[in-house]
PyMOL Python script that loads the backbone (N, CA, C, O; Angstrom):
from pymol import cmd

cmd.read_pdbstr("""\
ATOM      1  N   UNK A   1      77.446 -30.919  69.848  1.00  0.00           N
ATOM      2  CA  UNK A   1      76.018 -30.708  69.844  1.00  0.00           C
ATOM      3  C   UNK A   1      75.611 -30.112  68.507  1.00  0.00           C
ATOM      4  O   UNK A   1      76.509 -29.525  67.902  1.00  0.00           O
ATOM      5  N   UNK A   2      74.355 -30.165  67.916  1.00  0.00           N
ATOM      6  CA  UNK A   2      73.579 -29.646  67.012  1.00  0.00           C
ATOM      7  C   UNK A   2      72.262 -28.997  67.023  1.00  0.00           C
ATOM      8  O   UNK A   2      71.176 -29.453  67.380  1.00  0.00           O
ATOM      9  N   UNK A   3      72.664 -27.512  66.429  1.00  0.00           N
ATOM     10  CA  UNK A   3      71.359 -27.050  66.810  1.00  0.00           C
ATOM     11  C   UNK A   3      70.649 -27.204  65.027  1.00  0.00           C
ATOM     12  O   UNK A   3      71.387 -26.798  64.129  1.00  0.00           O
ATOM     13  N   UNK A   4      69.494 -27.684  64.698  1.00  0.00           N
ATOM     14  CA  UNK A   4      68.839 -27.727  63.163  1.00  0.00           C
ATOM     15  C   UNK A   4      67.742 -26.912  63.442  1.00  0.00           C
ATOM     16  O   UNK A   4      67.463 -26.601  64.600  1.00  0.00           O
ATOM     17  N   UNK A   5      66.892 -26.425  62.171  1.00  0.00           N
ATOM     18  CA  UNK A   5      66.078 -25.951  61.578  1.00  0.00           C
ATOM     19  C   UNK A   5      65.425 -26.263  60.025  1.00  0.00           C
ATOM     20  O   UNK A   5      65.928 -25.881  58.969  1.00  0.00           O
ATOM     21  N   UNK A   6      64.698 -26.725  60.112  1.00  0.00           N
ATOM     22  CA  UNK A   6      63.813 -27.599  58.960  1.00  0.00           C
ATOM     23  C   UNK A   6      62.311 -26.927  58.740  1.00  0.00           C
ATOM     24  O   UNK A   6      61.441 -26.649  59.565  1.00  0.00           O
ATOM     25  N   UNK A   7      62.360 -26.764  57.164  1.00  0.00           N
ATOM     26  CA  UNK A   7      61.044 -26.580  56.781  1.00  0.00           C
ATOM     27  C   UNK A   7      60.109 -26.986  55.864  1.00  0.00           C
ATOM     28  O   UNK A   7      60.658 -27.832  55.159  1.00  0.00           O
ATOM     29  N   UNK A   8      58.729 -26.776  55.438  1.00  0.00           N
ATOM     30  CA  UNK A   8      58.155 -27.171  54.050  1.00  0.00           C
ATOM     31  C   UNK A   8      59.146 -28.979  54.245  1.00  0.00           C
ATOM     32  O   UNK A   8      60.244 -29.302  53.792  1.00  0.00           O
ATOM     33  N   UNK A   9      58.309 -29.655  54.956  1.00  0.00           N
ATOM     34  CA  UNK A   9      58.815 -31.058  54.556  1.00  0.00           C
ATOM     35  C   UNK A   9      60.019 -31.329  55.026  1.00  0.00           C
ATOM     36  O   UNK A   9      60.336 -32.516  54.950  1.00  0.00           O
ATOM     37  N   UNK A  10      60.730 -30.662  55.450  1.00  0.00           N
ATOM     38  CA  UNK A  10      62.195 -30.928  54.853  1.00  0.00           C
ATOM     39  C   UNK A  10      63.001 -30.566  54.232  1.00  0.00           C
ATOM     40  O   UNK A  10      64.110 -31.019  54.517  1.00  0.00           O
ATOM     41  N   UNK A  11      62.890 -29.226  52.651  1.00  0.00           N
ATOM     42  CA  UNK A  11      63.638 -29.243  51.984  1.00  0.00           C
ATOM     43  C   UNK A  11      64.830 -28.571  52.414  1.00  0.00           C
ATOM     44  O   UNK A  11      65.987 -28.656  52.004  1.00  0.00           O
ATOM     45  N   UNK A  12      64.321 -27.901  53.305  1.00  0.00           N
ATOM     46  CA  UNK A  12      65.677 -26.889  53.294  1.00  0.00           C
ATOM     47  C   UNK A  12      66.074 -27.083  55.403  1.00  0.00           C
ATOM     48  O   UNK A  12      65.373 -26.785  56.370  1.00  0.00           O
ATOM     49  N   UNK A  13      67.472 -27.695  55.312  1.00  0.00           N
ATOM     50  CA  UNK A  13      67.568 -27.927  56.675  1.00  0.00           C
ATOM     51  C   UNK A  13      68.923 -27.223  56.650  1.00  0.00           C
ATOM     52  O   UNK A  13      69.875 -27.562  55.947  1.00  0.00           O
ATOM     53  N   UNK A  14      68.872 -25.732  57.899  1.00  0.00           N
ATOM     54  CA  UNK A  14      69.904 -25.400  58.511  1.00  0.00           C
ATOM     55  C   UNK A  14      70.132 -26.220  59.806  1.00  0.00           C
ATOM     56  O   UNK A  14      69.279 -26.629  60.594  1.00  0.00           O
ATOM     57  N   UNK A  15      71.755 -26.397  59.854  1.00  0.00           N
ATOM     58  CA  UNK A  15      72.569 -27.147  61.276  1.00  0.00           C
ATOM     59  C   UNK A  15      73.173 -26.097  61.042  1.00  0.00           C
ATOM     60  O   UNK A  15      73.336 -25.331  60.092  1.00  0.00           O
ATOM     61  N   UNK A  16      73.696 -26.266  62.821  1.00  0.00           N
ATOM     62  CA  UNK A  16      75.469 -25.628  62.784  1.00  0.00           C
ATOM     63  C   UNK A  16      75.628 -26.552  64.268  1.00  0.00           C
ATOM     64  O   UNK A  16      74.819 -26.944  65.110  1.00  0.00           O
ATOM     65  N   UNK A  17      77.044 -26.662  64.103  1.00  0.00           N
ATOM     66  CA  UNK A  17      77.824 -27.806  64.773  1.00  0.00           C
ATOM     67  C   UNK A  17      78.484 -26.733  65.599  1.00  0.00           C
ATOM     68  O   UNK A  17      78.954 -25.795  64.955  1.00  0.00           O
ATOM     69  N   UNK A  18      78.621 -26.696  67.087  1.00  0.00           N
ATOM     70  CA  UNK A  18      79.387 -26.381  67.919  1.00  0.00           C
ATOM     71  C   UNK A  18      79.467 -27.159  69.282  1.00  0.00           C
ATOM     72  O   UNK A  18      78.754 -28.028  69.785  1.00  0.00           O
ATOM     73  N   UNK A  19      80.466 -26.595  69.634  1.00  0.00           N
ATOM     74  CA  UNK A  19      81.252 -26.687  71.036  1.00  0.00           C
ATOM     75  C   UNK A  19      80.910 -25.658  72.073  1.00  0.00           C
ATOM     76  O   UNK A  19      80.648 -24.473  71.870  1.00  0.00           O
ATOM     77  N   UNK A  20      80.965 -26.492  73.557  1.00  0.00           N
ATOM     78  CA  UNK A  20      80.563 -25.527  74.518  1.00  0.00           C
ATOM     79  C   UNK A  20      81.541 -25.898  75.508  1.00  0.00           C
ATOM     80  O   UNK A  20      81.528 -26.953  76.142  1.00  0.00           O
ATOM     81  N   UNK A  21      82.706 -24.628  75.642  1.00  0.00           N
ATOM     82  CA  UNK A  21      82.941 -24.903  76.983  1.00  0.00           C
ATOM     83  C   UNK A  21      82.400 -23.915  78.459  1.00  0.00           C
ATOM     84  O   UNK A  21      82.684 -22.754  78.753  1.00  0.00           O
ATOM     85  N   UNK A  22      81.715 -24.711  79.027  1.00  0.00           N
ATOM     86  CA  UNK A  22      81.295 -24.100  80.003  1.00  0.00           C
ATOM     87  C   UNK A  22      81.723 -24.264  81.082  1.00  0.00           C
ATOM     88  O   UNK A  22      82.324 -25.325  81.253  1.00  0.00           O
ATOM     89  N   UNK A  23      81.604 -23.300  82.267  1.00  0.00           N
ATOM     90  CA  UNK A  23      82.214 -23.432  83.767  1.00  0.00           C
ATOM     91  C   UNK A  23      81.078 -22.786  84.908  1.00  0.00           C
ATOM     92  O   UNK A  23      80.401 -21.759  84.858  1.00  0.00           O
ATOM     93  N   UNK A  24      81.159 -23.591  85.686  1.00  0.00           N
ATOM     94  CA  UNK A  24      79.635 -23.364  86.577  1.00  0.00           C
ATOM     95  C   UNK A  24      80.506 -23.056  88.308  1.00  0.00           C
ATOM     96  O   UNK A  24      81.602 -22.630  88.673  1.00  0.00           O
ATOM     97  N   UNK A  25      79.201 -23.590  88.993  1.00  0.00           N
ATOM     98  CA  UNK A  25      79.272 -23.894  90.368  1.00  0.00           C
ATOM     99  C   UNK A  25      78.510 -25.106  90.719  1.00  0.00           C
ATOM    100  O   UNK A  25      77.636 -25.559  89.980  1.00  0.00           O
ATOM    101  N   UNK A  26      78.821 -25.597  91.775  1.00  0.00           N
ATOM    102  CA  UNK A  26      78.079 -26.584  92.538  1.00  0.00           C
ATOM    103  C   UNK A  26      77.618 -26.298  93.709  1.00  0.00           C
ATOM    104  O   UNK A  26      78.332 -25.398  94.152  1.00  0.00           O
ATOM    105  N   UNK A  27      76.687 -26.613  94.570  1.00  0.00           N
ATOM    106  CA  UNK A  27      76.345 -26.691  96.033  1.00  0.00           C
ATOM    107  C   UNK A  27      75.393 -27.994  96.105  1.00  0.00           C
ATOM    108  O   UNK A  27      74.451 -28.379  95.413  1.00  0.00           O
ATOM    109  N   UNK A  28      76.036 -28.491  97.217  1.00  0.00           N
ATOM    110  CA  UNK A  28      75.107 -29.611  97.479  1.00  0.00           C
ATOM    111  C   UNK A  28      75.259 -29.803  98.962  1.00  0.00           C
ATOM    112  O   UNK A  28      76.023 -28.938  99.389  1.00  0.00           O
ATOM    113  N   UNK A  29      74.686 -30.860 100.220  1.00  0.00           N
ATOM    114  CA  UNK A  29      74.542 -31.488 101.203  1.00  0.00           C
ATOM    115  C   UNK A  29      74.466 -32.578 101.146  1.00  0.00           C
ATOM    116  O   UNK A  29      74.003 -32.999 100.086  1.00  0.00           O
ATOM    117  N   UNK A  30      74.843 -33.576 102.164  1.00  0.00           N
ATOM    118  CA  UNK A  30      74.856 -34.468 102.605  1.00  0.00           C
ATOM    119  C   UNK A  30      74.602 -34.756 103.941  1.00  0.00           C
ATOM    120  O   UNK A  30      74.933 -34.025 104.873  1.00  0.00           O
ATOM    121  N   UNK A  31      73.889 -36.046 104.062  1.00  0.00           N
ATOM    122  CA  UNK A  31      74.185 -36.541 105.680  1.00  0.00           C
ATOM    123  C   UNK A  31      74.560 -38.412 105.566  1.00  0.00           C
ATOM    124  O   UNK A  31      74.565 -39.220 104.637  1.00  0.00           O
ATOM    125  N   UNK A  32      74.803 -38.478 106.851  1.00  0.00           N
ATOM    126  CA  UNK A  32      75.691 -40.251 106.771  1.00  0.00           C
ATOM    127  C   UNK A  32      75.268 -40.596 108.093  1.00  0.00           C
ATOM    128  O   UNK A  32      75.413 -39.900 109.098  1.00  0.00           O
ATOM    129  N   UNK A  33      74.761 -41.664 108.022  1.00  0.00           N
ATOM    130  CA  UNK A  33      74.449 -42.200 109.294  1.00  0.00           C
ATOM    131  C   UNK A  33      75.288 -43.990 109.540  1.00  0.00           C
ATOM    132  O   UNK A  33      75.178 -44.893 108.711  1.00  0.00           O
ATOM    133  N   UNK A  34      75.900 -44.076 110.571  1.00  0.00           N
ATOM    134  CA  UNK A  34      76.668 -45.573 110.978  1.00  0.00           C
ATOM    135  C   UNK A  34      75.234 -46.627 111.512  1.00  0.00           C
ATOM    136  O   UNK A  34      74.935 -46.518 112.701  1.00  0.00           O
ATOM    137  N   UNK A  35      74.769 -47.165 111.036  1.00  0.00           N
ATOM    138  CA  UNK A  35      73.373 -47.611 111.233  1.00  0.00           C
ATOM    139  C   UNK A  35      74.230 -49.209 112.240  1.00  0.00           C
ATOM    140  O   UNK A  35      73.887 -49.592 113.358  1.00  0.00           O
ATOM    141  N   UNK A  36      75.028 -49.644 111.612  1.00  0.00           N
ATOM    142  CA  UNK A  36      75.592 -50.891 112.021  1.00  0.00           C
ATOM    143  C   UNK A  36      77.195 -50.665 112.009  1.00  0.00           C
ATOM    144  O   UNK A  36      77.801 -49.824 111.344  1.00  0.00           O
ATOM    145  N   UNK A  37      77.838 -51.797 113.073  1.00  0.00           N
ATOM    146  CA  UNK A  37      78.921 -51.490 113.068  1.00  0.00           C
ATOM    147  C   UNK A  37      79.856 -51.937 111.310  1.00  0.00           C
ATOM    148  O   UNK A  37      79.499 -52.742 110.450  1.00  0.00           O
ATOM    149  N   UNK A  38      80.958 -51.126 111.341  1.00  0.00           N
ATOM    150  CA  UNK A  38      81.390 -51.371 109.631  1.00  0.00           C
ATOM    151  C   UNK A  38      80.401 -50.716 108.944  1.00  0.00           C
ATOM    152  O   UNK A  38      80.785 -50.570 107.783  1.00  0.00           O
ATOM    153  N   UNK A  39      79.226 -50.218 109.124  1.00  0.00           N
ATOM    154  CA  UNK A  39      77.501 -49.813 107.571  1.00  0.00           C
ATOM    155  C   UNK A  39      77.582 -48.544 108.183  1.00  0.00           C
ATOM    156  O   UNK A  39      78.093 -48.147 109.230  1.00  0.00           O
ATOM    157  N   UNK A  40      76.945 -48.003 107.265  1.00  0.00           N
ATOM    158  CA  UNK A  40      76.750 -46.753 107.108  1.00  0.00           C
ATOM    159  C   UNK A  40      75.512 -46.569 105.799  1.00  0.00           C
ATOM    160  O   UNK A  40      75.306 -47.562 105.102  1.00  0.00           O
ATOM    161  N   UNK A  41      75.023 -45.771 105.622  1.00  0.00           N
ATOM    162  CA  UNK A  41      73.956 -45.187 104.714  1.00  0.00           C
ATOM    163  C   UNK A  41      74.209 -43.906 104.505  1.00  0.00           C
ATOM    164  O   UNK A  41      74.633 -43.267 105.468  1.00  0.00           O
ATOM    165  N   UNK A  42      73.996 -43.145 103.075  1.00  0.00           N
ATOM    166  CA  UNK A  42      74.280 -41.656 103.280  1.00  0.00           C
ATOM    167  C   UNK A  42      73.290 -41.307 102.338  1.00  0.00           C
ATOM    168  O   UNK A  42      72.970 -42.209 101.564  1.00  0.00           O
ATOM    169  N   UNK A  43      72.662 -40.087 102.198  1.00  0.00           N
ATOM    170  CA  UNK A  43      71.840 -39.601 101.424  1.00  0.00           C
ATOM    171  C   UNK A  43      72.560 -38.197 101.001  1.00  0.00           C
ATOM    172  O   UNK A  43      72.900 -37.407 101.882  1.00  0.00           O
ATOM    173  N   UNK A  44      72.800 -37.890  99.499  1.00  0.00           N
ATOM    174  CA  UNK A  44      73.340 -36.469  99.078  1.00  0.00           C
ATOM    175  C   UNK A  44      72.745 -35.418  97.640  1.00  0.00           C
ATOM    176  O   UNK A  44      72.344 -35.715  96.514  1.00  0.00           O
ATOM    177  N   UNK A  45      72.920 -34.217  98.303  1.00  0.00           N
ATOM    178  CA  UNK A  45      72.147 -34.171  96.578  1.00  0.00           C
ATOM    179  C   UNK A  45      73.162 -32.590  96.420  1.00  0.00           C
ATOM    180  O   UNK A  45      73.626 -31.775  97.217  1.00  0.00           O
ATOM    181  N   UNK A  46      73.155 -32.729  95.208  1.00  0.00           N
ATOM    182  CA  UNK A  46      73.851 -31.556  94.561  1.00  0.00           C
ATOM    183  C   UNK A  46      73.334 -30.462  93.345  1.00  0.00           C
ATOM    184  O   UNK A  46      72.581 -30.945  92.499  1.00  0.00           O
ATOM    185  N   UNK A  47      73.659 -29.165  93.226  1.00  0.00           N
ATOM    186  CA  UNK A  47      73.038 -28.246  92.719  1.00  0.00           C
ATOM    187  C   UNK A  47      73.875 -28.247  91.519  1.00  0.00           C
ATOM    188  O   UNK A  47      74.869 -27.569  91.781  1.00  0.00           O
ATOM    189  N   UNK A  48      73.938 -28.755  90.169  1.00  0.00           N
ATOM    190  CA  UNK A  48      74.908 -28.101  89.451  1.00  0.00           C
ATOM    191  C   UNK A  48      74.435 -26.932  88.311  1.00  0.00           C
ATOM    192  O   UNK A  48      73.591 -27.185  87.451  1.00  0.00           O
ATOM    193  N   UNK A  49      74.984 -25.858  88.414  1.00  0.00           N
ATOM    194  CA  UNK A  49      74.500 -24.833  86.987  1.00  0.00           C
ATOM    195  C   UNK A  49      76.075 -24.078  86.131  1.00  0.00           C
ATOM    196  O   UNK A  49      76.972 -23.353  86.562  1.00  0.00           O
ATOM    197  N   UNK A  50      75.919 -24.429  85.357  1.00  0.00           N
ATOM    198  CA  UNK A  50      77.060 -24.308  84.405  1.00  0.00           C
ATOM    199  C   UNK A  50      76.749 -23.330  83.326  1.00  0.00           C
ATOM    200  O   UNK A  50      77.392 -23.241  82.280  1.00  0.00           O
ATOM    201  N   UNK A  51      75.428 -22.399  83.741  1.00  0.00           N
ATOM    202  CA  UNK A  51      75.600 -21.313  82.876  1.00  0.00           C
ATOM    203  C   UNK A  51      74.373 -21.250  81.269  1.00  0.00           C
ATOM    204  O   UNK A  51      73.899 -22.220  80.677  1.00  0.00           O
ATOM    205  N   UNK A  52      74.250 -20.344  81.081  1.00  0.00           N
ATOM    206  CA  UNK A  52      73.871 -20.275  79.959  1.00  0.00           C
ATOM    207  C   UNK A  52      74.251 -19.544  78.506  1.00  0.00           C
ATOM    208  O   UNK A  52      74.864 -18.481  78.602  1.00  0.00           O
ATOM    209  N   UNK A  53      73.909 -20.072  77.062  1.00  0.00           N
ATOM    210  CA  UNK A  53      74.817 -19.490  76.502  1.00  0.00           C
ATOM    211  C   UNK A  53      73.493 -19.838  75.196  1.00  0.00           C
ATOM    212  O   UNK A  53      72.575 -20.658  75.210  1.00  0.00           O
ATOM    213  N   UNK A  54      73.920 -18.781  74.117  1.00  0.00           N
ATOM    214  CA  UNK A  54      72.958 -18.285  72.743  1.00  0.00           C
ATOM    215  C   UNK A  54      73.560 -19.256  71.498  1.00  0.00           C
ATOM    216  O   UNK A  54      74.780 -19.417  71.492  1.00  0.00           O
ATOM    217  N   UNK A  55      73.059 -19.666  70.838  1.00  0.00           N
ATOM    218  CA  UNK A  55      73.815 -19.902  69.851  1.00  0.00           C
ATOM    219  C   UNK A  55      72.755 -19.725  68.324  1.00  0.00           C
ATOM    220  O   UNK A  55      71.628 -20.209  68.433  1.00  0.00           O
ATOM    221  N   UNK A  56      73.121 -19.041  66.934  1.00  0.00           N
ATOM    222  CA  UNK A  56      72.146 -18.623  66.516  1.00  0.00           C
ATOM    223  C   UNK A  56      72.670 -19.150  64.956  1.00  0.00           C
ATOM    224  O   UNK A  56      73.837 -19.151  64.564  1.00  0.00           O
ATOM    225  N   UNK A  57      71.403 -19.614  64.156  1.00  0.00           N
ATOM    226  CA  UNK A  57      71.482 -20.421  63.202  1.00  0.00           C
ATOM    227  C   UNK A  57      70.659 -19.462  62.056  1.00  0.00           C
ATOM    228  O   UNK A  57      69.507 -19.045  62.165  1.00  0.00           O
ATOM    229  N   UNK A  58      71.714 -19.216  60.793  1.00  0.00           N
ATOM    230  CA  UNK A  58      71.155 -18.339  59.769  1.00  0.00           C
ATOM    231  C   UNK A  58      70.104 -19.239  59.459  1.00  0.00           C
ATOM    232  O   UNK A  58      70.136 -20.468  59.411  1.00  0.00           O
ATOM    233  N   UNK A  59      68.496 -17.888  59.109  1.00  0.00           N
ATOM    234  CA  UNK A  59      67.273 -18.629  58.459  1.00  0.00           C
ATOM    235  C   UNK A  59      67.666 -18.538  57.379  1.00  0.00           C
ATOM    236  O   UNK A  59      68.581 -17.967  56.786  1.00  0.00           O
ATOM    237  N   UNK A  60      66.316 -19.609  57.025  1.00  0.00           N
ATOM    238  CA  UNK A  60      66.504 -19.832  55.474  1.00  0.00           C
ATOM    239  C   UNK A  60      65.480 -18.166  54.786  1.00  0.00           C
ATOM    240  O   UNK A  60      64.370 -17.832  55.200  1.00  0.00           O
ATOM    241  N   UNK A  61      66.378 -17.348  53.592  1.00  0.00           N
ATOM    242  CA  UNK A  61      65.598 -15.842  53.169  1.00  0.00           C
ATOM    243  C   UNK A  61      64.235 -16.483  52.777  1.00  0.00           C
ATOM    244  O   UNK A  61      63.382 -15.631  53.024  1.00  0.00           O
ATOM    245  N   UNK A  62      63.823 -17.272  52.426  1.00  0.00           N
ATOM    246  CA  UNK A  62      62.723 -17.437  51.990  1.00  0.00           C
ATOM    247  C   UNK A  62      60.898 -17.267  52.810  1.00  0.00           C
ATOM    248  O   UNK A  62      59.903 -16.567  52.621  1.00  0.00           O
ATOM    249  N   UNK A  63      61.445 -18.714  54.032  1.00  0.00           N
ATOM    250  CA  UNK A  63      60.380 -18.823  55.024  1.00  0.00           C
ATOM    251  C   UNK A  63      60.927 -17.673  56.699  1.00  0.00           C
ATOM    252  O   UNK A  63      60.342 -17.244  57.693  1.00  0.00           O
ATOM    253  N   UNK A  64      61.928 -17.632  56.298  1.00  0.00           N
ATOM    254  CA  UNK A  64      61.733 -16.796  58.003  1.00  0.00           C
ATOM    255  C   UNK A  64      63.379 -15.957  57.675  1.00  0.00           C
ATOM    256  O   UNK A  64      64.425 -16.509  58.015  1.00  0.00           O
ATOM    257  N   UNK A  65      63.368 -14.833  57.106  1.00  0.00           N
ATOM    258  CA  UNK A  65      64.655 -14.207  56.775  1.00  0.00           C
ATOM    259  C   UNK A  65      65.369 -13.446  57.938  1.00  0.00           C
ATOM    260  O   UNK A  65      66.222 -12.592  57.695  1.00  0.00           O
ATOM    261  N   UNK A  66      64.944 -13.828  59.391  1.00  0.00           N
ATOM    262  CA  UNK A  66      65.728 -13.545  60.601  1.00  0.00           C
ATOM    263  C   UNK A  66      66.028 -14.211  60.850  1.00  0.00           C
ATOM    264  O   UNK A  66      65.437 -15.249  60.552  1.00  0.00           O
ATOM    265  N   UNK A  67      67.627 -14.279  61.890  1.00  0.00           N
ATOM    266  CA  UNK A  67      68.130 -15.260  62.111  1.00  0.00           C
ATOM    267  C   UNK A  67      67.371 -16.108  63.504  1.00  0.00           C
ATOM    268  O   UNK A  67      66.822 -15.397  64.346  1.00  0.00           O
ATOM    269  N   UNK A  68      67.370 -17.628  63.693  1.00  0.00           N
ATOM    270  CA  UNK A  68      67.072 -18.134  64.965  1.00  0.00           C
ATOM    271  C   UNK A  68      67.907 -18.590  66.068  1.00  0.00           C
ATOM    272  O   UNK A  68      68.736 -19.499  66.033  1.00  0.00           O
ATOM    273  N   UNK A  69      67.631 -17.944  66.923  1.00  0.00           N
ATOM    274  CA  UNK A  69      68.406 -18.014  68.428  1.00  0.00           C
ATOM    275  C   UNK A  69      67.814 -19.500  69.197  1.00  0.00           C
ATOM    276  O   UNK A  69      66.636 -19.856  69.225  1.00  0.00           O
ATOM    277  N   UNK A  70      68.780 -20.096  69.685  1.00  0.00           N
ATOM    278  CA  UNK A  70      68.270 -20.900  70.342  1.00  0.00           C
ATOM    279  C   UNK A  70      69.342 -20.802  71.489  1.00  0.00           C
ATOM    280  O   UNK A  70      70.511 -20.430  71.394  1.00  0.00           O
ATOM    281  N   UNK A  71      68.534 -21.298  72.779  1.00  0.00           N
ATOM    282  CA  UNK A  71      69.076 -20.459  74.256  1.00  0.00           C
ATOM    283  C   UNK A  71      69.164 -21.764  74.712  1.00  0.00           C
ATOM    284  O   UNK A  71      68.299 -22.632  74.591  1.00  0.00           O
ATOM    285  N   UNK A  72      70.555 -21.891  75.390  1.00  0.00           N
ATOM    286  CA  UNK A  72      70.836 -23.421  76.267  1.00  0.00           C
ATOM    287  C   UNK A  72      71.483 -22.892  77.765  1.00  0.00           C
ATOM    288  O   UNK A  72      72.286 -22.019  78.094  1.00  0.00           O
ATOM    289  N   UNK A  73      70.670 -23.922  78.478  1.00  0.00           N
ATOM    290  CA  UNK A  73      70.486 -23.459  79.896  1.00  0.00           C
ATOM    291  C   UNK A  73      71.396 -25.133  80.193  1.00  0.00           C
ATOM    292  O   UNK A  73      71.079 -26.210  79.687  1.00  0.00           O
ATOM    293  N   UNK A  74      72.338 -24.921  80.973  1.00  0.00           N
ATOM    294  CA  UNK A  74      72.303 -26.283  81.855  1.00  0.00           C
ATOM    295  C   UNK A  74      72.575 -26.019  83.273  1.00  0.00           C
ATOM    296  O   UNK A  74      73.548 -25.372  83.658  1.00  0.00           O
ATOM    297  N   UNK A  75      71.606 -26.585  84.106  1.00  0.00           N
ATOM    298  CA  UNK A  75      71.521 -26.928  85.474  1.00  0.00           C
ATOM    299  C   UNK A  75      71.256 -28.907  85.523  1.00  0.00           C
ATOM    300  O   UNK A  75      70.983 -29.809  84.732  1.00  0.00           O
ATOM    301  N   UNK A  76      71.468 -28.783  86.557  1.00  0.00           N
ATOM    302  CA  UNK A  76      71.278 -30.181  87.246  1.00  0.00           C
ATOM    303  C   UNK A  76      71.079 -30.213  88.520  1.00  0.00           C
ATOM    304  O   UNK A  76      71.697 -29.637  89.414  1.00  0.00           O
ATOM    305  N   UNK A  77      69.729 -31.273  88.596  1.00  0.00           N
ATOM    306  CA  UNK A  77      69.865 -31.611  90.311  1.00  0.00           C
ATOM    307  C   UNK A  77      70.084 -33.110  90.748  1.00  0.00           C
ATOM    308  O   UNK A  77      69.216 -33.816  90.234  1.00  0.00           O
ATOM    309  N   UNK A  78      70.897 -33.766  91.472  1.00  0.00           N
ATOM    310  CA  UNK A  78      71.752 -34.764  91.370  1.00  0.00           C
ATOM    311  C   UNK A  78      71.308 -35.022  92.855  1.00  0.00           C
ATOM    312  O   UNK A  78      71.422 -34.201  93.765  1.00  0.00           O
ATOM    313  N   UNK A  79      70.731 -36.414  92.975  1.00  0.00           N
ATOM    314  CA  UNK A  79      70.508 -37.060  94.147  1.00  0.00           C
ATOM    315  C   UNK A  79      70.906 -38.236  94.439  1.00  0.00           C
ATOM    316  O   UNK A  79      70.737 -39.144  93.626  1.00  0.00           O
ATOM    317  N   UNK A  80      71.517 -38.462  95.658  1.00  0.00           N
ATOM    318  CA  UNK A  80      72.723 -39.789  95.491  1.00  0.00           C
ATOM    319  C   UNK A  80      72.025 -40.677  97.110  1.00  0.00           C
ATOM    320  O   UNK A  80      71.889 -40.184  98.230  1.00  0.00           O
ATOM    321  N   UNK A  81      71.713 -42.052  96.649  1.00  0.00           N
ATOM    322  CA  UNK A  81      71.917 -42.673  97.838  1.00  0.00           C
ATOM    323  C   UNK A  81      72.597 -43.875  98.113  1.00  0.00           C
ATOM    324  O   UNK A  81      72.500 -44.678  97.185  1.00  0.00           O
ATOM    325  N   UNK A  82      73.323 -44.309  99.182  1.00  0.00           N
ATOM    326  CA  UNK A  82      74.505 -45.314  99.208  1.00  0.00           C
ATOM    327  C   UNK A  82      74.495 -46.016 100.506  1.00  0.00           C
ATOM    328  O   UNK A  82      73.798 -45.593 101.428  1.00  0.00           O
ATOM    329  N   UNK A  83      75.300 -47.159 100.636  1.00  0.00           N
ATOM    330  CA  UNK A  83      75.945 -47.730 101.652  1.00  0.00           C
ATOM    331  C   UNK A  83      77.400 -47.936 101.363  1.00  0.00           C
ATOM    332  O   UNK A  83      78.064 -48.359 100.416  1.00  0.00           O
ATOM    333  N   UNK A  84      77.663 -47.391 102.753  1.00  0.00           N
ATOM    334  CA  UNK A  84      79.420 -47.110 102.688  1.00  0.00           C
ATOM    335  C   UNK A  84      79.594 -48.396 104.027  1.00  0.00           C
ATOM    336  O   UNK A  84      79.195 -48.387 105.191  1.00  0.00           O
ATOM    337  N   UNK A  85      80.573 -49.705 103.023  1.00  0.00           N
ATOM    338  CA  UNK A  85      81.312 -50.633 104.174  1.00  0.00           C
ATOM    339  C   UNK A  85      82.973 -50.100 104.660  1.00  0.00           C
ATOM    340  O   UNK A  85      83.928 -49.805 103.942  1.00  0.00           O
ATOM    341  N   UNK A  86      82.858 -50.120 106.030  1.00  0.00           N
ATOM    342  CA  UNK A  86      83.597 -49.570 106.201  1.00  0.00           C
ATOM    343  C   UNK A  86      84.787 -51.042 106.947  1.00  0.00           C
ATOM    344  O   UNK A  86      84.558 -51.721 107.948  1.00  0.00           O
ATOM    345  N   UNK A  87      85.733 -51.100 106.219  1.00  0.00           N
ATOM    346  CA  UNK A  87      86.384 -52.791 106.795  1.00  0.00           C
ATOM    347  C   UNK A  87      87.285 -52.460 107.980  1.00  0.00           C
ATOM    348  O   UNK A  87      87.906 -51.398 107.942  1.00  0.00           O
ATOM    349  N   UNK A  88      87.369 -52.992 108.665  1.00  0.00           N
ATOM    350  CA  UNK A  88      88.611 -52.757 109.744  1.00  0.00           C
ATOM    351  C   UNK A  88      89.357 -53.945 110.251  1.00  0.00           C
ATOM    352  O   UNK A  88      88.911 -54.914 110.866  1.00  0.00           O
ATOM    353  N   UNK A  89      90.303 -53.745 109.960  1.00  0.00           N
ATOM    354  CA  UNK A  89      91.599 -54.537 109.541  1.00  0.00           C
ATOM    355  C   UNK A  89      92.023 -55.047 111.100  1.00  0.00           C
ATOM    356  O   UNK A  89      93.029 -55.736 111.272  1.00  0.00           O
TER     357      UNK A  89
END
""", "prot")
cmd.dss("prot")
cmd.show_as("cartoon", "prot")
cmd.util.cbc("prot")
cmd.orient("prot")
């Protein structure tokens, strides 16, 4: 990932290049219904949040001589719907 900072046009562009390893939790539900024999339908959804974390990019001394923080949040909400064949041999 890349976090930048650009000013006046363009001339002066801070990046910095990092890596995130992050580790979360999940919670989610489901339900499944056999609608037909062999069919099924299921509806599921899941909570994912993996945390948040700072990462901070020297200003340029000129236009802004503090440094800038930029704050990354990741969550997700994940909604799943399907048909499950079920074969029987």
């Amino acid at each position: 990932m890349i976090d930048s900072f650009g000013y006046i046009a363009g001339l002066d562009v801070r990046q910095i290049n990092f890596n995130a390893r992050q580790s979360g939790w999940t919670a989610g539900a489901g339900f499944e219904y056999a609608f037909a024999r062999g069919v099924s339908a299921k509806i599921e959804y899941l909570y994912v949040d993996l945390g948040s974390f700072d990462n901070t990019i020297v200003g340029p001394a000129i236009v802004a001589p503090a440094n800038i923080v930029v704050h990354h949040k990741y969550t997700d909400n994940i909604f799943r719907l399907g048909v499950n064949f079920h074969p029987t041999w």
